[in-house]
DOSEBA-435039 format. One line per field, with one value per residue: y, z, x of N, C-alpha, C in turn. Coordinates in steps of 0.2 Angstrom, whole numbers, always signed. Layout:
<nodes>
nnorth	[Y,...];
nup	[Z,...];
neast	[X,...];
canorth	[Y,...];
caup	[Z,...];
caeast	[X,...];
cnorth	[Y,...];
cup	[Z,...];
ceast	[X,...];
</nodes>
This chain:
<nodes>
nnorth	[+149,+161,+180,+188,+198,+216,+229,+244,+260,+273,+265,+258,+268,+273,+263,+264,+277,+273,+265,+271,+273,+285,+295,+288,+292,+307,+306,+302,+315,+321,+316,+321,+331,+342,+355,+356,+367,+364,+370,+368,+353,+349,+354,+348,+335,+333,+334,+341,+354,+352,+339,+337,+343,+333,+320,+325,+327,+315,+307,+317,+311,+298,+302,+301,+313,+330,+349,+365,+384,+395,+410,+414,+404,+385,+373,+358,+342,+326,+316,+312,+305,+301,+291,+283,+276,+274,+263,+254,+251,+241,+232,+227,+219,+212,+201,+196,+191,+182,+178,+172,+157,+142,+140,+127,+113,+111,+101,+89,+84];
nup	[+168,+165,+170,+179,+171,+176,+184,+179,+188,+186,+181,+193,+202,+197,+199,+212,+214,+209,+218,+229,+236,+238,+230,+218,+219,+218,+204,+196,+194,+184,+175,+162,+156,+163,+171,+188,+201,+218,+229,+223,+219,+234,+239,+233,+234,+250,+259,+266,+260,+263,+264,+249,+243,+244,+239,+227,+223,+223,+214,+203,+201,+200,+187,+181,+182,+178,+181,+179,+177,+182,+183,+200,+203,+202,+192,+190,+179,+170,+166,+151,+140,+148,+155,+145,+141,+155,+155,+142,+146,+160,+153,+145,+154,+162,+152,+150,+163,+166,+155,+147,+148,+137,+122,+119,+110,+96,+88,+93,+100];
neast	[+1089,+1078,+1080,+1063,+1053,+1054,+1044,+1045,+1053,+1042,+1032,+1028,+1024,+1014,+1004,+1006,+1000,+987,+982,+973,+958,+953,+963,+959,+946,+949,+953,+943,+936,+942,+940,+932,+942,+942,+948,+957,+960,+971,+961,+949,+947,+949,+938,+928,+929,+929,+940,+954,+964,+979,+980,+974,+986,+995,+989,+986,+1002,+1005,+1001,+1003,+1016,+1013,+1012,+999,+991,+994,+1002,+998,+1003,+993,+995,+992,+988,+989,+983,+975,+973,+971,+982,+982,+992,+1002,+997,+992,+1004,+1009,+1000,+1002,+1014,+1012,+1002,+1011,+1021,+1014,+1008,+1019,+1025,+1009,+1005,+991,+981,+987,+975,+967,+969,+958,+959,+964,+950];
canorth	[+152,+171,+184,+189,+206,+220,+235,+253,+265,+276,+262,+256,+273,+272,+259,+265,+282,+270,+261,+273,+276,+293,+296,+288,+298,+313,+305,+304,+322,+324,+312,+323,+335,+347,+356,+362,+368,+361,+371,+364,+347,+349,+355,+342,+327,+333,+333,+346,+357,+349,+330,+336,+343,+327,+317,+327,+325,+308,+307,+318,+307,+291,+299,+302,+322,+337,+352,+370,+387,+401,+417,+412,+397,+379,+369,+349,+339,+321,+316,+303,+303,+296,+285,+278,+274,+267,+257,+250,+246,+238,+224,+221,+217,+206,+198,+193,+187,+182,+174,+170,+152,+143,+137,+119,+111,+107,+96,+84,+82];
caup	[+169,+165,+175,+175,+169,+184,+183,+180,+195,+182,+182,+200,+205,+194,+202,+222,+215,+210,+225,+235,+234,+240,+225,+211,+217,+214,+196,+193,+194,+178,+168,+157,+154,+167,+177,+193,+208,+223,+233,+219,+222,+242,+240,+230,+237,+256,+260,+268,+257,+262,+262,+245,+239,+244,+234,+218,+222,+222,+206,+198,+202,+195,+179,+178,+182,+175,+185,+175,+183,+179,+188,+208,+204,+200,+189,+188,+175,+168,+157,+145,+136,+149,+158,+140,+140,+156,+153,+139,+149,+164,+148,+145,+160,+163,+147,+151,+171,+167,+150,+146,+146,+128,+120,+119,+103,+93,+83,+97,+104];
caeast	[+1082,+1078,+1075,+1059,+1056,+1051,+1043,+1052,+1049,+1039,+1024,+1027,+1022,+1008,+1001,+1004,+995,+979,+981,+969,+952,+953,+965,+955,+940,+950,+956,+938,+935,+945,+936,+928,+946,+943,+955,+953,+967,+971,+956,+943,+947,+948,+929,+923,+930,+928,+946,+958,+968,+985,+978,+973,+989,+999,+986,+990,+1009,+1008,+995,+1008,+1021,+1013,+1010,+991,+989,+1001,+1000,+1000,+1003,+989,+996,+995,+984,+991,+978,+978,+969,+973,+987,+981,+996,+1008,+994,+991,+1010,+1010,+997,+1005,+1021,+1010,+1001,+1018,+1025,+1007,+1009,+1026,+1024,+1007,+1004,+986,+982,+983,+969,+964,+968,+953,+960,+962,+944];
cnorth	[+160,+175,+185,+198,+210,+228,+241,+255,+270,+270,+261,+262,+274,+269,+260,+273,+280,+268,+261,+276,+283,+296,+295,+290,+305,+313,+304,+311,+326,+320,+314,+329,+341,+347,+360,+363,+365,+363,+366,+356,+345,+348,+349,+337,+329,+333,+341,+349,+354,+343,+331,+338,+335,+323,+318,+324,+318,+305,+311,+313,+300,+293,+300,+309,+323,+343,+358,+376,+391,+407,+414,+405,+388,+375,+361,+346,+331,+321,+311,+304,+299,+290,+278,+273,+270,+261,+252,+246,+241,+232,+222,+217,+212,+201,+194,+190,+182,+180,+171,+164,+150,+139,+131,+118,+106,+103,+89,+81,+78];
cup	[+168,+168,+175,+174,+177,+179,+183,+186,+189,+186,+190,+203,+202,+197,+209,+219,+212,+218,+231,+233,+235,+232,+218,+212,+216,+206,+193,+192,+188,+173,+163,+153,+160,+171,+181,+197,+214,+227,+231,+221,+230,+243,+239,+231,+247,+259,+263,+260,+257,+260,+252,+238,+238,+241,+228,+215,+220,+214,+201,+196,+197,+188,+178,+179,+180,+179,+178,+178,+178,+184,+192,+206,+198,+198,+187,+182,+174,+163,+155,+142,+141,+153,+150,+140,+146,+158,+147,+141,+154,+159,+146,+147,+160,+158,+147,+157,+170,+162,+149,+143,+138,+128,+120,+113,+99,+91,+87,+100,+100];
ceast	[+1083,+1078,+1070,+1058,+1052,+1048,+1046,+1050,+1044,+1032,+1025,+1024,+1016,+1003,+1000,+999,+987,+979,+975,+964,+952,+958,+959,+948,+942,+950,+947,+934,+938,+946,+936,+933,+946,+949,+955,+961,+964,+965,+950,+942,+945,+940,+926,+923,+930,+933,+951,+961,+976,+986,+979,+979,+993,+997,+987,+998,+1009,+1003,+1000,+1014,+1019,+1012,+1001,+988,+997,+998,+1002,+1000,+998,+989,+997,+994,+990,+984,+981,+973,+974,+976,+987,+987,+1003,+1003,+992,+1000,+1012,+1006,+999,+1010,+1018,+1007,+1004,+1020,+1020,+1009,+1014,+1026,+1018,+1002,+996,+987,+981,+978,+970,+966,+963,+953,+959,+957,+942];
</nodes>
């Protein structure tokens, strides 16, 4: 018997940084490409400034924001290109645990 395959830490932290509404309401804030800092966000989602970093850390962490420095200020926005990747890895891993059933074969009805 195989092992079955496991998730890297890379996607598993992907997945605990959806996991929270409070996060994927920030990750909607950076739908449209914008990029705001840690106070911006606080505002807009009603949340402490510290709550609000520890959210990011962990949204940095899974892979779905990149932080940038501009002078004092830290800007976050979404990084389609590693959430493309680990979206890629997580339809694998599915595909492989999780196999979509097969088809009926017509010939035999």
């Amino acid at each position: 018997m195989t092992t079955p395959p496991a998730l890297d830490e890379p996607t598993q932290n992907f997945l605990k940084a959806l996991a929270s509404e409070t996060r994927q309401q920030i990750m909607m804030l950076f739908a449209d490409g914008t990029q705001l800092t840690v106070g911006e966000v606080a505002d807009r989602c009603g949340l402490g400034q510290s709550t609000t970093s520890e959210q990011l850390a962990i949204l940095r962490r899974g892979g779905l924001v990149q932080s940038s420095r501009d002078g004092k200020l830290v800007r976050y926005r979404a990084d389609p290109t590693t959430i493309t990747t680990r979206l890629t890895e997580l339809q694998g891993y599915l595909a492989c645990c999780c196999p979509p059933p097969a088809e009926p074969d017509s010939a035999s009805t």
